[in-house]
Each structure stands twice: as C-alpha cells, then as structure tokens.
C-alpha positions as CSV (number, residue, x, y, z in Angstrom):
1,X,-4.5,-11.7,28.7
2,X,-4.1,-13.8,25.5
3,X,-1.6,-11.5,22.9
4,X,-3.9,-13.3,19.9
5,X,-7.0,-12.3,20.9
6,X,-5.7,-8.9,21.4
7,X,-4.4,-8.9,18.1
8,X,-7.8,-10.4,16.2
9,X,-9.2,-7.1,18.4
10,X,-6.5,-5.3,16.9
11,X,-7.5,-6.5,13.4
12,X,-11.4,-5.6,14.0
13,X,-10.7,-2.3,14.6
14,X,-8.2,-1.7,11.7
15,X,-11.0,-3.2,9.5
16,X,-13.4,-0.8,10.7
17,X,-11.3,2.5,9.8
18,X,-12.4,4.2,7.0
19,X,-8.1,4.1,5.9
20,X,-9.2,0.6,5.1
21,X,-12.7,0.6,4.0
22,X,-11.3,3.2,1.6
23,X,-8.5,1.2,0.6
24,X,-10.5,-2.0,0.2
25,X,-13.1,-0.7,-2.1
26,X,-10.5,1.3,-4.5
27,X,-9.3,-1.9,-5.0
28,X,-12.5,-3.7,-5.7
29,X,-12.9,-0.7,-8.3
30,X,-10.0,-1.3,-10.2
31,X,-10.2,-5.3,-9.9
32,X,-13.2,-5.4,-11.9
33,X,-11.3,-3.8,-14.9
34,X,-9.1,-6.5,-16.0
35,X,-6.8,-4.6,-18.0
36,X,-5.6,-2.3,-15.1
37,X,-5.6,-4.6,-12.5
38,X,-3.1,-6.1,-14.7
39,X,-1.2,-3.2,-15.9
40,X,-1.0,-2.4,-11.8
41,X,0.1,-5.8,-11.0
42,X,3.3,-5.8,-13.6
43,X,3.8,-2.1,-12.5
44,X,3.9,-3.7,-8.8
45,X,6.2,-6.7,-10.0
46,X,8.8,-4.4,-11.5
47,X,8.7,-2.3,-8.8
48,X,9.8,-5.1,-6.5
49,X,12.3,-6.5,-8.6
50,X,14.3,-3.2,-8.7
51,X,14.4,-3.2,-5.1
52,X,15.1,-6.6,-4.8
53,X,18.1,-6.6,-6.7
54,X,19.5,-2.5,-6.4
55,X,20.9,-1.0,-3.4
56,X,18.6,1.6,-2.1
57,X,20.0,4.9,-3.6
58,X,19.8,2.9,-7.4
59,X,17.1,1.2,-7.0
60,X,15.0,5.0,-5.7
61,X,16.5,6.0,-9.3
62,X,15.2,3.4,-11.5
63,X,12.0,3.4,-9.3
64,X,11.9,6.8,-10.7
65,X,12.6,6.2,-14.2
66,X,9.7,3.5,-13.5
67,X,7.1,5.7,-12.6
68,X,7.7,8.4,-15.4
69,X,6.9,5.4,-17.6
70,X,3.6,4.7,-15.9
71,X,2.7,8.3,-15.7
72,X,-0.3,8.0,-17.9
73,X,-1.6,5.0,-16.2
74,X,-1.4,6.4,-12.3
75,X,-3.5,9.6,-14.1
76,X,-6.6,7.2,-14.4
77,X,-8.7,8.2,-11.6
78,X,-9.1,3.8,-10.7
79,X,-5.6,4.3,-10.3
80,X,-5.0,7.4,-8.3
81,X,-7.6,6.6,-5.8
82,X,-6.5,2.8,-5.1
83,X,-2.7,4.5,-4.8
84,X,-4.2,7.1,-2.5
85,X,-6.2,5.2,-0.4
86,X,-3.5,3.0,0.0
87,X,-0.6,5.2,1.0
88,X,-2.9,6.7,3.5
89,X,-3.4,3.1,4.8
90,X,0.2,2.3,4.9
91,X,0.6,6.0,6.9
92,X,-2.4,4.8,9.5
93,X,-0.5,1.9,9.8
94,X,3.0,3.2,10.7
95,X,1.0,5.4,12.9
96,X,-0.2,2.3,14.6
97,X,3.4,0.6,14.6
98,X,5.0,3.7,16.3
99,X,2.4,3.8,19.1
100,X,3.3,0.3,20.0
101,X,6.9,0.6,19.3
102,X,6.5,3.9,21.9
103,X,4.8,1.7,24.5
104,X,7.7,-0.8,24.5
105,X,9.9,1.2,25.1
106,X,8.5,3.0,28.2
C-alpha cells in the first residue's frame, strides 16, 4: 500500500463532498466582487495577526472587538454563505481528522 496514493484517494473524495463543492463555489462568488474579496482578505489578515501576537484568552477578545467591527460586512449574503460553507468544511474536516486520529489509536 503506498500512504500517497491513499492520500490523493483521500483528496478525490473530499473534493467530491458537497462540504467542498459548497465551499468552493461561495468563494468563486465573492472572488468576482473585487471589493469584498478584499475587504474579506484584510478582515482575514487582521484576524491572524491578533492571534499571532496575543495569548489565546486576549487575542479571543480582540477577535471579538474585530468582528463587531465587520458586522455589517459578514451581513452580505457573499459573505455569510462563503463563512458558512466554510466552517461547515472546516467541521467535515475535523470529523475526518478524528476518525483517523481514532484509528491510530486502536
């Protein structure tokens, strides 16, 4: 058994769930408008940076704060959908993760 073919398999088949389909044409959607693909992609950047540099409990805070300031951006329906799609990708995923983890640890 070759582990990288496995994991191209793997691949195949998480690029055939409809978490990702989902995800992947959200994003498409809001990548054609300029304006909010940017507006997400500073969002995104200062996001990082406040967990880059914060401890965990601070940095949840100020993530906070963050988000009340982009409240009237995540409202556009682009928005809500790509964020939706998303976290329900990221959820599929960790399912995924904590199947294999289970499986190791038989």
């Amino acid at each position: 058994m070759d582990i990288n073919q496995k994991a191209k398999e793997l691949a195949y088949y998480i690029k055939g769930t409809k978490e990702f389909k989902n995800m992947n044409r959200y994003k498409d959607e809001l990548e054609k408008n300029k304006n909010l693909k940017k507006h997400l992609n500073t969002y995104l950047s200062k996001k990082n940076q406040i967990y880059s540099k914060y401890k965990i409990d601070e940095a949840n805070k100020r993530v906070s704060k963050l988000d009340k300031e982009y409240i009237n951006f995540f409202s556009n329906p682009l928005v809500t959908n790509y964020m939706n799609s998303t976290n329900e990708f990221n959820s599929m995923m960790k399912k995924i993760y904590s199947s294999i983890e289970g499986e190791l640890l038989k």
